[in-house]
N, C-alpha and C positions, 0 to 999 in steps of 0.2 A: 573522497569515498574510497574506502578499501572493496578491494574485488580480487577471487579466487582466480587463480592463473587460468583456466580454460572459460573464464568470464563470457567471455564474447561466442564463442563456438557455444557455450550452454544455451545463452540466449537467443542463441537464432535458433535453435531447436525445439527449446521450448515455446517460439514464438511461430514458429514454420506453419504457413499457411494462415497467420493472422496479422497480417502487415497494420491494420487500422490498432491494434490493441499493442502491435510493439512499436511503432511514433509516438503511442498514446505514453508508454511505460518508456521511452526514452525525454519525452517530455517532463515526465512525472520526476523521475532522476536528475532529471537540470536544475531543474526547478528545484529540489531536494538540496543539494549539491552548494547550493547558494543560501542556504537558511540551516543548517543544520554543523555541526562541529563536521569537519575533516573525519577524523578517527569513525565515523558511524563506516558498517560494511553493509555486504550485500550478498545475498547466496543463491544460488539460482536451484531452488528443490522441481522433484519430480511435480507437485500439485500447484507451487506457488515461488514466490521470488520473494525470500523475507527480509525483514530490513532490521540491521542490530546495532546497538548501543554495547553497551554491557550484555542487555538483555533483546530480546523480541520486544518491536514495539509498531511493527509494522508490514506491511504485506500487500503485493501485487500479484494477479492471479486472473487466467481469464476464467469465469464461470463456467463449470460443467453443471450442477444443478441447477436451473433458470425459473424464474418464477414465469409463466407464460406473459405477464406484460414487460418483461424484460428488453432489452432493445438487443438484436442481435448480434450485434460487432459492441463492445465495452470492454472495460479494465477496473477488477472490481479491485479497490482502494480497502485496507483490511488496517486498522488501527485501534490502539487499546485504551482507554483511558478510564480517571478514579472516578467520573459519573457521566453518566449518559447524556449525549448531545442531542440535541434537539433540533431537528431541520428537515423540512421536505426531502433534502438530499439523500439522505440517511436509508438504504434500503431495506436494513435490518439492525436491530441493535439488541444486544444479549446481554444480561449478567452473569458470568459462569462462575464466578468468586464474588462474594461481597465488594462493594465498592470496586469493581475490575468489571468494568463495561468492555465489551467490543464492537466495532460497527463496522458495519461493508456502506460502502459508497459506488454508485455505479458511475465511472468516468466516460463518456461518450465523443467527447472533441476535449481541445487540448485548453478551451477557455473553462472549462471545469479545475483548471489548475490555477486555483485562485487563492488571494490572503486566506480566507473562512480552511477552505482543505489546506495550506499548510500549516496555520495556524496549529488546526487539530495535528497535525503530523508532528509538530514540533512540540505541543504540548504532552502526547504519545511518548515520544524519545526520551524529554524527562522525566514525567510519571514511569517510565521503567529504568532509566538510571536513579530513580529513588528505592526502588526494590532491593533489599538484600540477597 
């Protein structure tokens, strides 16, 4: 996994004061780490923490907008794929482009970082290494 020189200092910043969502988002990353090519990076933005290929094809974020049954310590899991997945898990999923689904998953414990989520993760990475 490639990562920008002040990597580590961005992350505790953006995570400052959420200890349960950055374990969660270092678990997520291990886990990542071990199913995905070497060459994918990582960028730690002001709203989220995105994940690239070639392209965007993924994203870690704690929620500022909360649907009230939301659980309040999560890591909401943000990935793109050519059709929409179907699963309880699933706490939103959008068409913003034809055939270009996106889904948020809300991660709560770290046994949420199962085959089904990297599955999606890794099918994510290539659906947008297939993007021109």
């Amino acid at each position: 996994m490639k990562t920008p020189e002040h990597y580590t200092a961005d992350l505790l910043q953006y995570f400052s004061g959420h200890d349960t969502e950055y374990a969660l988002y270092l678990a997520l990353t291990a886990a990542l780490e071990k199913v995905l090519p070497e060459n994918f990076s990582v960028r730690v933005q002001k709203s989220q923490i995105s994940f690239y290929g070639r392209h965007l094809f993924g994203a870690a974020s704690i929620p500022v907008r909360r649907k009230k049954d939301w659980p309040q310590d999560c890591l909401m899991v943000t990935f793109g794929l050519e059709h929409r997945a179907v699963s309880p898990r699933i706490a939103v999923a959008t068409e913003p482009y034809p055939n270009r689904w996106t889904h948020h998953l809300l991660l709560t414990t770290p046994d949420g970082i199962d085959q089904e989520l990297l599955d999606w993760l890794q099918e994510a990475y290539w659906f947008s290494e297939s993007k021109r």
